[in-house]
Legacy VTK file of the C-alpha trace (Angstrom):
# vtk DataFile Version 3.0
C-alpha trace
ASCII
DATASET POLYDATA
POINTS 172 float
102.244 100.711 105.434
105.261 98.483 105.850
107.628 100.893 106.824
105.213 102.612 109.151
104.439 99.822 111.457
108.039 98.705 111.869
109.472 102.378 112.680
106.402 102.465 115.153
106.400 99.261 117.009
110.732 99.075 117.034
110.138 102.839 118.523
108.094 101.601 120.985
109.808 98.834 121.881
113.014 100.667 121.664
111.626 103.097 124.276
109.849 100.614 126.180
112.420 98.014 126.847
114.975 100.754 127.629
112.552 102.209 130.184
112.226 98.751 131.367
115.795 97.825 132.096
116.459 101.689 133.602
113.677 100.748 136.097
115.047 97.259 136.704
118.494 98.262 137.502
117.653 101.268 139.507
115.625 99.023 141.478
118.159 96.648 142.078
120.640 99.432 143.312
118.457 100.857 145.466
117.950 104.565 143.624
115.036 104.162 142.066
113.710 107.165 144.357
116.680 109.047 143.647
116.143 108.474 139.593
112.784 109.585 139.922
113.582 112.741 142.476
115.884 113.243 139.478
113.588 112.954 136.687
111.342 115.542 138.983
114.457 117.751 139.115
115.046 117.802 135.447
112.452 116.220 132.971
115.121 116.316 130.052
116.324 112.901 131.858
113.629 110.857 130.944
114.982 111.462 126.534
118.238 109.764 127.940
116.633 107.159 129.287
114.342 105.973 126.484
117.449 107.117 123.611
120.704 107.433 125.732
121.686 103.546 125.084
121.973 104.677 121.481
125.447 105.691 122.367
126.541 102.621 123.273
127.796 100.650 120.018
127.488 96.523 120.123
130.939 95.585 120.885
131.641 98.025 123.832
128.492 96.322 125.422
129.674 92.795 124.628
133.085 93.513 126.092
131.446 95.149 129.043
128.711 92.679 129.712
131.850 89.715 129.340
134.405 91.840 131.654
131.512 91.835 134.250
130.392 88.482 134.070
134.185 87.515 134.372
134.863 89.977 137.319
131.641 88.302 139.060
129.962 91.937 139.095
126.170 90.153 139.246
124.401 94.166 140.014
122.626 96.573 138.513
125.228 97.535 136.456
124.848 93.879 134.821
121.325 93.983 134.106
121.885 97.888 132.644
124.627 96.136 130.232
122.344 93.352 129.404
119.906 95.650 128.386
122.329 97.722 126.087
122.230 94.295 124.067
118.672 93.095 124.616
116.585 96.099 123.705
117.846 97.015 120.276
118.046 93.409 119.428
113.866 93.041 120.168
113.489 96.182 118.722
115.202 95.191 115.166
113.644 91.784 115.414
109.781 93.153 115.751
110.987 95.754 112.981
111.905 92.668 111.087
108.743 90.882 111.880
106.261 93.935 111.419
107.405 95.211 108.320
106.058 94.569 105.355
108.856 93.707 103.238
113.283 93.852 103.981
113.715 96.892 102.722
110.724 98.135 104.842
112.159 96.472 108.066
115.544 97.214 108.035
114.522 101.186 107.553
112.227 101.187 109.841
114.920 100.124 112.198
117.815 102.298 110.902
114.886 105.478 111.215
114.739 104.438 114.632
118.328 104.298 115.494
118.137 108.096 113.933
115.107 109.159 115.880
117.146 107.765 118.912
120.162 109.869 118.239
118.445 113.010 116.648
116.576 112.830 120.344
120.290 112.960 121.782
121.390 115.678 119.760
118.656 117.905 120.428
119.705 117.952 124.287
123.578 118.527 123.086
122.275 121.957 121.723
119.090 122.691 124.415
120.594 121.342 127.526
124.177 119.656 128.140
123.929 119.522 131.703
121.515 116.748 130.965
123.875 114.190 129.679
126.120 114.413 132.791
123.177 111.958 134.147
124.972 109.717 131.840
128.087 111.005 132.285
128.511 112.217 128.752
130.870 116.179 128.878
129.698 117.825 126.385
133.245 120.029 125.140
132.501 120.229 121.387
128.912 119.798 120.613
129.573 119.092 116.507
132.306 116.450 117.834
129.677 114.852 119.998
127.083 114.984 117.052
129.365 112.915 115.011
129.506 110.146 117.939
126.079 110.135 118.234
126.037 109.551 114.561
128.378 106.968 114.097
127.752 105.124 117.108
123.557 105.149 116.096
124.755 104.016 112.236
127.024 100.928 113.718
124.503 100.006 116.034
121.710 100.198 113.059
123.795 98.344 110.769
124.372 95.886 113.207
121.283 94.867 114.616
119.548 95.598 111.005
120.634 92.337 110.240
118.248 90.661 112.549
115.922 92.689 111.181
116.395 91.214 107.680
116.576 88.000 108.895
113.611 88.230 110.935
111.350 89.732 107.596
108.391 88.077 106.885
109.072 87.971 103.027
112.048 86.505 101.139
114.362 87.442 98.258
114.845 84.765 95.835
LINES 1 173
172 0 1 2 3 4 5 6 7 8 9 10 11 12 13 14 15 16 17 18 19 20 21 22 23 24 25 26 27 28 29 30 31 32 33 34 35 36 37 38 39 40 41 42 43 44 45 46 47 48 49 50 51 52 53 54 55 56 57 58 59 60 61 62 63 64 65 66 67 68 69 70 71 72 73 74 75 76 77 78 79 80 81 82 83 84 85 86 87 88 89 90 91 92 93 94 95 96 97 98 99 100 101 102 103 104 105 106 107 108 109 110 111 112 113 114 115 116 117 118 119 120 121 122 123 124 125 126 127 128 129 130 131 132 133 134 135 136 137 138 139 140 141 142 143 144 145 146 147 148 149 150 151 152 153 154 155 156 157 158 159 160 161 162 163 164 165 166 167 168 169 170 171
């Protein structure tokens, strides 16, 4: 029961926060018509938008998120970054929290980080004009599989740590 309600609720905070921060941003930019018009244009858009930050490990968003704050880039571009490191951090913490035991957290987060890059995958193979939205070229498909993998397993492995730390029970 454990691992159920932690893959559930980090899934759907996963999908919610990154739908959150997408609409934020595009807001702030002034295409949130255009996003939409998009989404209308090509329905496939709205996977990369709950599962595309997936592809973006920790550090690349810390270095980004510090290169902007140091370049004084305060846009949407910011608030997109500080989402990359936001949403799977509350998403690993209420895995942590909902979860019945550590082992039950911390897979229920890594099962979501897999969900979120199985999701990716499946548009590599049905449609790779998709990922252009996020300006992902999609040359070798198995290559890009193997990103997706790796980047999903550091970022699981990363942010599963908060989601040990934040389980309810303790090993003694």
């Amino acid at each position: 029961m454990g691992l159920g309600k932690a893959l559930g609720f980090s899934l759907l905070a996963y999908i919610g926060l990154n739908f959150l921060f997408v609409i934020i941003s595009e807001t702030i930019s002034g295409d949130l018509n255009t996003l939409f018009s998009d989404i209308t244009s090509d329905p496939l858009i709205i996977l990369l938008i709950f599962f595309g930050p997936i592809t973006m490990v920790p550090s690349s968003s810390i270095f980004m998120l510090y290169t902007q704050i140091s370049l004084g880039m305060f846009d949407a571009s910011l608030i997109q970054t500080i989402g990359f490191i936001v949403t799977p951090f509350v998403a690993s913490i209420i895995a942590g929290k909902t979860g019945g035991s550590k082992g039950s957290s911390l897979l229920g987060w890594m099962i979501t980080c897999l969900i979120s890059s199985s999701a990716l995958a499946v548009l590599v193979f049905i449609s790779p004009a998709t990922l252009l939205y996020y300006g992902i070229i999609v040359s070798n498909p198995i290559m890009l599989l193997i990103v997706f993998s790796i980047s999903a397993a550091i970022t699981g492995i990363f942010y599963g740590t908060f989601s040990l730390l934040f389980s309810k029970t303790e090993m003694y």
